[in-house]
N, C-alpha and C positions, 0 to 999 in steps of 0.2 A: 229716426232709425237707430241713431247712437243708445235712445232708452231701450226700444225693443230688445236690441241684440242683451243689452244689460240685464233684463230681466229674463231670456230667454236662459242668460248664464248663469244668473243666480236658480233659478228654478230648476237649473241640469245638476248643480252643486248640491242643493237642497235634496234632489230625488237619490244621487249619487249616497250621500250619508246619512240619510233614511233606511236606504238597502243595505249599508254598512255598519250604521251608527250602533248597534247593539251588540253586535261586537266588539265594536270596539270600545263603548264603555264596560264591557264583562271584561276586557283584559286591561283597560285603564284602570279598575277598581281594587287590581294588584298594586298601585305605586301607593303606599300607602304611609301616614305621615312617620309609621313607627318605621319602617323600612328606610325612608330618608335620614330621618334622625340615627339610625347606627351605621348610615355610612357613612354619613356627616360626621360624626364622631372620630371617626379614622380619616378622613381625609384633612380636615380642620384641628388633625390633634400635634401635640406639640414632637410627635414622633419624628414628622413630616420638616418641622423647622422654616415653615411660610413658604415652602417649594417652590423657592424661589429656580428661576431658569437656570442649567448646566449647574446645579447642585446637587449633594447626595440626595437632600430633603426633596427635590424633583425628580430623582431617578428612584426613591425608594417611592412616590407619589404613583407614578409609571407602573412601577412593577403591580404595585394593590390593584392598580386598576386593570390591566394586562389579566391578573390573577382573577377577576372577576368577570372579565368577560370570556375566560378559558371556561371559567366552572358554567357558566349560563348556554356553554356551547357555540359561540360565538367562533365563525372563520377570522385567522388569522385576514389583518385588512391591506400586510404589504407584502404578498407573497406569501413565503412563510412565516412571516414576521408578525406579531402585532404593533411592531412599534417601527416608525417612520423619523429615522435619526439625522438630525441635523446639526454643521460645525457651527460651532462660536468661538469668538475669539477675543483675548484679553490681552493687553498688554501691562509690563511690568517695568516701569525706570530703573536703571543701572546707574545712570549720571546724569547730569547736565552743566553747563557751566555757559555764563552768560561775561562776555569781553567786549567793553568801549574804548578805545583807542590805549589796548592796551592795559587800562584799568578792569580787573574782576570785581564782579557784582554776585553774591552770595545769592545760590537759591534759596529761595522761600523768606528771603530778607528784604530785595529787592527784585527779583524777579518770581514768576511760576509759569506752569505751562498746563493746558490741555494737553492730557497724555493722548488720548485716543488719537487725536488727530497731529500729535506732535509729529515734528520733523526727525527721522532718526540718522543721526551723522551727523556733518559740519558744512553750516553756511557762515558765508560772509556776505556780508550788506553794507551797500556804499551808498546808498540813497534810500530814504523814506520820504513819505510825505503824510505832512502833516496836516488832520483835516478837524480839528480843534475837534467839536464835539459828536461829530460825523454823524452829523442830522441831515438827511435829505424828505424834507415834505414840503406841501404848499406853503407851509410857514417860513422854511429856513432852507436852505441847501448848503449846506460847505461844502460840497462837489461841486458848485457851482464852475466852469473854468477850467475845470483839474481831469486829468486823464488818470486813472489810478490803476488801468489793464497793467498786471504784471509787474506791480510796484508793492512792496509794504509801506502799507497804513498805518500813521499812530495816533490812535484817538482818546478824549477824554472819556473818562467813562462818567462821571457827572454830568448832567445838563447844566446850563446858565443857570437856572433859575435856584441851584442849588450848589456850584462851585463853592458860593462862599460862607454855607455853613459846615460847623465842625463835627455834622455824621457823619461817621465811617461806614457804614450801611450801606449797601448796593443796592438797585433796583435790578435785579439780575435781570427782568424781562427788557427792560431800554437796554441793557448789556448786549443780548443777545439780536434786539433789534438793527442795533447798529452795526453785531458782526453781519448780519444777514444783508445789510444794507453794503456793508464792504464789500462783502465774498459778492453778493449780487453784480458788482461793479467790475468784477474782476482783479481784485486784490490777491497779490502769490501770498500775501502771508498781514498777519494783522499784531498788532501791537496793543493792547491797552495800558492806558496810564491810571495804576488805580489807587487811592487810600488809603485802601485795607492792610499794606505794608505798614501803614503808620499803626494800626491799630494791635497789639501786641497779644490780643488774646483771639486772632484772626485765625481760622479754618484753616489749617492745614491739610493737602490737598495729598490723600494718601500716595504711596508710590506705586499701587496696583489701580490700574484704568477700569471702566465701564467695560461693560460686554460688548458686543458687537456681531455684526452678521456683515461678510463680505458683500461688495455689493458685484451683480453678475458681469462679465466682462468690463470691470473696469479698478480704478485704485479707489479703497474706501475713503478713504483722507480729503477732507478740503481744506480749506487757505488753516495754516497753522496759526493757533492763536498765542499769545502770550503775556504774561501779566507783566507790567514793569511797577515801578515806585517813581514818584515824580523825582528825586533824585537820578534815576537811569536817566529817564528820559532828557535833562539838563545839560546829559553829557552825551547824548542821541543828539541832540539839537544844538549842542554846543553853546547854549542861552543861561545866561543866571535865571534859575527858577530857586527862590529861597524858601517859598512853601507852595500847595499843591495850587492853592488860589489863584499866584502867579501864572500859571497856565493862562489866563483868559486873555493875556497878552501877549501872548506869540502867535505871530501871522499865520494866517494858513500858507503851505508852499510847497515846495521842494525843497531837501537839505540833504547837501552831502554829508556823509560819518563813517567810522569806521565800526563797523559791528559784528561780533563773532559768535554765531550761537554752536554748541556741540551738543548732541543729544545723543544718547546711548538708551537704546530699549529695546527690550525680547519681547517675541509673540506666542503667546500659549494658544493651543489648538484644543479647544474643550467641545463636549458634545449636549446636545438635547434632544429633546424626539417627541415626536407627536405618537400618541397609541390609538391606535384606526383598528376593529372590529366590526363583520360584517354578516348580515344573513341575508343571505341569497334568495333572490328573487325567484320569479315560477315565468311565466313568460313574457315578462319583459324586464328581465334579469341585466342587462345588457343597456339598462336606464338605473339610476341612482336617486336616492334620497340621503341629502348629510345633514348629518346632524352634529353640531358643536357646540362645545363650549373648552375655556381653557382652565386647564389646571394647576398652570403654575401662579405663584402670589408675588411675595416683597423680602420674601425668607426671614432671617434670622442675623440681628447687629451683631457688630462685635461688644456691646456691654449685655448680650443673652437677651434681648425684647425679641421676640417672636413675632410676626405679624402675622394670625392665624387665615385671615381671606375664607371667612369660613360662610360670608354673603357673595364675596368676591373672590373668585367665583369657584367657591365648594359647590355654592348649592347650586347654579348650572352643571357641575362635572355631576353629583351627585345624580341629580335627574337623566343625563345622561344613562348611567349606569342603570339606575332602573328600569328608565324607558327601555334598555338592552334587552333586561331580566324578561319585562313584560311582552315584546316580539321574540323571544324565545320562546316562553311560553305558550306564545300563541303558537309559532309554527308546531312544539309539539304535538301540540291541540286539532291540527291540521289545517291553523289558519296561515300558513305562508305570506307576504306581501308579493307582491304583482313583481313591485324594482325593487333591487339590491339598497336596504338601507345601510349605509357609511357611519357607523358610531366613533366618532372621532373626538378624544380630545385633547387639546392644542396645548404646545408649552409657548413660554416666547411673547403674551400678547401684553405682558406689562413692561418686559421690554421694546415694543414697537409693533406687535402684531407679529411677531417674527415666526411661529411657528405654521401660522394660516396664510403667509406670504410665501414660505418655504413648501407647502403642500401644492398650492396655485400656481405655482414655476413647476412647482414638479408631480403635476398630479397623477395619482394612482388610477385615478376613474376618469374618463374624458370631460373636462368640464363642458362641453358642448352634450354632454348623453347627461349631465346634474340637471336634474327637473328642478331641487330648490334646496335651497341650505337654510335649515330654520336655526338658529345659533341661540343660545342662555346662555347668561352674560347678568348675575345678580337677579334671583326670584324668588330668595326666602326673606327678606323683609319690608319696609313700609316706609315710603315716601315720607316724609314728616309735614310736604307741603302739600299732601295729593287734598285736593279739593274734591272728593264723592265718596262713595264706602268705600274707607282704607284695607278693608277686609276683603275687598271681593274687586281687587283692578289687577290687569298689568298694563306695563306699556308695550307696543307695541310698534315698532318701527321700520319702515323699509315695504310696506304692504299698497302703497299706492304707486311703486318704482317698476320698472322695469319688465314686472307681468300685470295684463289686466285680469287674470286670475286670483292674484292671491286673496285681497281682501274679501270679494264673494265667499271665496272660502271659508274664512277665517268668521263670515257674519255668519254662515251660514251653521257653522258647528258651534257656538257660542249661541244661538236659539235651545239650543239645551243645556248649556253651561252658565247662559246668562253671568259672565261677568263683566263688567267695565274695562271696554277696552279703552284705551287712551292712545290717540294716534298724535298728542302734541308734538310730538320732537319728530316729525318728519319732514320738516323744515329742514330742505339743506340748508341752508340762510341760518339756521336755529345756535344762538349763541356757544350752545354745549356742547352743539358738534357730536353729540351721540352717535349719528349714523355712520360717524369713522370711525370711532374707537373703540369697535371688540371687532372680532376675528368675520362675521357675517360680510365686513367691506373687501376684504380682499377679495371672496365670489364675486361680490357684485360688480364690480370694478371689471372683471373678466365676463362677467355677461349673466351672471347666475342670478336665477330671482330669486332674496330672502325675505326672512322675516329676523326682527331680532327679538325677543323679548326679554323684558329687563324691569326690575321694582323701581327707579331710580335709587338717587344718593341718597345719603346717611350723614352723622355726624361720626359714622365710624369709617365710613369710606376711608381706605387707604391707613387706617391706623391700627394700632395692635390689639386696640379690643373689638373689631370687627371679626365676634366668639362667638358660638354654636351656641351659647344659651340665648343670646338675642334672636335668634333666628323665630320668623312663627310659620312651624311646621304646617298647620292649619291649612294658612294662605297659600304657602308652597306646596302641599299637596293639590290643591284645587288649580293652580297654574301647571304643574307640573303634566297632569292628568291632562291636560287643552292642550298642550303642545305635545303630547302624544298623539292624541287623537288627532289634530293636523297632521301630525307625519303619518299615521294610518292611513286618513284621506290619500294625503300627498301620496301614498304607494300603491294607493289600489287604485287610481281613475283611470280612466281610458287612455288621458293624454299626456304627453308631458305638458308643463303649465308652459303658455305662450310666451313668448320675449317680445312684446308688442310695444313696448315703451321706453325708450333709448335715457342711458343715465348721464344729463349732464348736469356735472360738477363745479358750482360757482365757483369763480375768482375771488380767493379769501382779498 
């Protein structure tokens, strides 16, 4: 029965874009690679400054594209608004000062802190405990015994097997494992003991914090962290510790002391926004098609490197815009879509997804009336490992979740397209974790069936020559052109696509 129904679908999909399909390739035959390449050229140019989130280079990012979906006729997509603005927040150090019984310990000599999640004022701490190198797994436990709800922890931040050499090198991921293993435990506040005090030409940790997005009814802040020198800590623990080594001899436990942290810091209230552009449906206006990608990048250092994101992701915003240009046209034309497609594109997701989290808390469209969010997320260049014609794939992810519609779809419009689709990474389980990390997971998370499509990585991923000459238009025009015509499907069929297949999300 299960095959029947299967092939009954695929053969309704198949008839469906048979009676559409020429249509919609005469208005997909507009996105064409010269048209990418000059909008690419302004989105990926150095005008921009890696547009990065709550920056000018992302509000003058905003405004080009705003400007481009005004001229193509496009409705305003948040009211009268094209742009859908959201707070960010930054904080700034004033002071800090760190006292052991009395004795001052000089910031950034022997102490530092995580500002984002620093404490702002003044505590005092009469007890810590000490959980040597605050490993808990089937190997080792130093919690073992130890209750640590509502205590600070002060931990090594070397493992054993490396105390006793003389790298000053962090493994920042075992760093973070162990804060997470603290906070997990319920630690009010965490201490590490680090090296890199000893090391004199150590990172200095500027006085302006990370960005941030509050989180909804509640404090964004967890357990405050903070860096000490194995000298602090000798007068933390009241122990001769005469180099960092010594550490691997003092007990795990409780220890009373006297410890005074004072921290001073302001909170800047900056902005971002998502730019949402739409055309209006005909009668079933009142159902959605979105469409995403994000456009902000990594910005601009302070020694002038630029990071252009001109794979990541220009070239999804850029297809966006096209794909706009190209349903304009068509409604000209007097081919209208059935639902209201959503041109959205997202700031925020190299911050955390923050701007496709912020539209899902706050949606403009009922996610419950969103038929499907196809999202680009990287599709002007070339896998270096793709094993079949590197010319003619994408990948494609999130097509076996949630609806048993989409993938039929998607076979069923690539019988004319004929390119390799690659459904590898649709392994929740899948190392790379793709299916979380663009903007398509926040939908889906909420119920919405996507698809994401994406070239994979680079050797330029994430670096500053990830530059519009690399890009191949070619490829990208012929992927570009397929994820239109899915969204064409996606808006003219009869139904909205099923929610037939519930999303559960392994236990990392």
């Amino acid at each position: 029965m299960k095959k029947i129904v299967l092939i009954v679908c695929v053969l309704t999909t198949v008839t469906v874009f048979a009676q559409k399909g020429n249509d919609a390739a005469k208005f997909a035959s507009t996105i064409t690679q010269k048209d990418l390449k000059e909008q690419l050229s302004i989105i990926a140019s150095a005008e921009f400054e890696g547009r990065e989130t709550a920056t000018e280079g992302q509000k003058k990012a905003a405004a080009y594209i705003e400007s481009q979906f005004k001229k193509f006729g496009l409705l305003p997509g948040n009211g009268n608004s094209y742009q859908q603005v959201y707070p960010v927040y930054q904080d700034e150090l004033k002071s800090a000062s760190l006292k052991i019984y009395n004795a001052n310990f000089a910031f950034n000599n022997h102490f530092s802190l995580m500002l984002n999640n620093a404490i702002n004022g003044n505590v005092n701490i009469n007890e810590v405990v000490f959980v040597s190198y605050g490993i808990s797994d089937k190997e080792r436990d130093d919690y073992k015994g130890i209750d640590v709800k509502g205590k600070w922890v002060l931990i090594i931040e070397s493992d054993p097997a490396d105390i006793d050499k003389d790298s000053l090198s962090s493994n920042f991921r075992k760093t973070f494992t162990k804060i997470g293993t603290a906070t997990s435990k319920g630690a009010a506040g965490i201490l590490i003991i680090s090296r890199q005090f000893e090391n004199t030409k150590r990172f200095m940790p500027p006085s302006i914090g990370n960005m941030y997005m509050k989180k909804q009814g509640g404090n964004n802040s967890s357990a405050p962290i903070i860096s000490v020198s194995y000298q602090a800590a000798s007068s933390i623990l009241t122990k001769p510790i005469n180099k960092y080594a010594d550490l691997k001899n003092i007990s795990i436990g409780k220890y009373a002391t006297q410890l005074n942290i004072d921290v001073h810091k302001t909170t800047k209230t900056l902005e971002s926004s998502n730019v949402v552009g739409i055309i209006e449906g005909t009668d079933k206006k009142e159902e959605y098609v979105v469409l995403t990608a994000h456009y902000d990048h990594l910005g601009k250092r302070d020694d002038g490197t630029i990071y252009y994101g001109a794979d990541d992701d220009g070239s999804g915003t850029v297809t966006i815009i096209e794909m706009a240009e190209a349903f304009a046209k068509a409604k000209q034309k007097g081919y209208a879509p059935r639902r209201t497609i959503v041109f959205m594109t997202v700031s925020g997701e190299e911050k955390g997804l923050w701007g496709s989290d912020y539209y899902t808390q706050h949606p403009i469209y009922p996610l419950n009336k969103t038929s499907v969010n196809l999202n680009t997320d990287m599709i002007g260049r070339i896998d270096p490992k793709y094993k079949g014609d590197s010319l003619n794939y994408i990948y494609s992810i999130g097509e076996d979740k949630l609806s048993s519609d989409l993938m039929p779809i998607s076979d069923s419009i690539n019988q004319t397209f004929k390119i390799e689709i690659d459904r590898k990474f649709n392994d929740l389980k899948d190392p790379n974790r793709f299916y979380y990390r663009s903007d398509h997971f926040n939908f889906a998370k909420n119920g919405v069936p996507i698809i994401f499509y994406f070239n994979g990585v680079h050797k330029d991923y994430h670096r500053p020559s990830d530059t519009i000459e690399k890009i191949n238009f070619d490829v990208m025009e012929k992927r570009a052109r397929f994820i239109f015509t899915t969204a064409w499907v996606m808006a003219n069929r009869n139904d909205m696509l099923k929610r037939d297949i519930p999303l559960v999300i392994p236990e990392r």
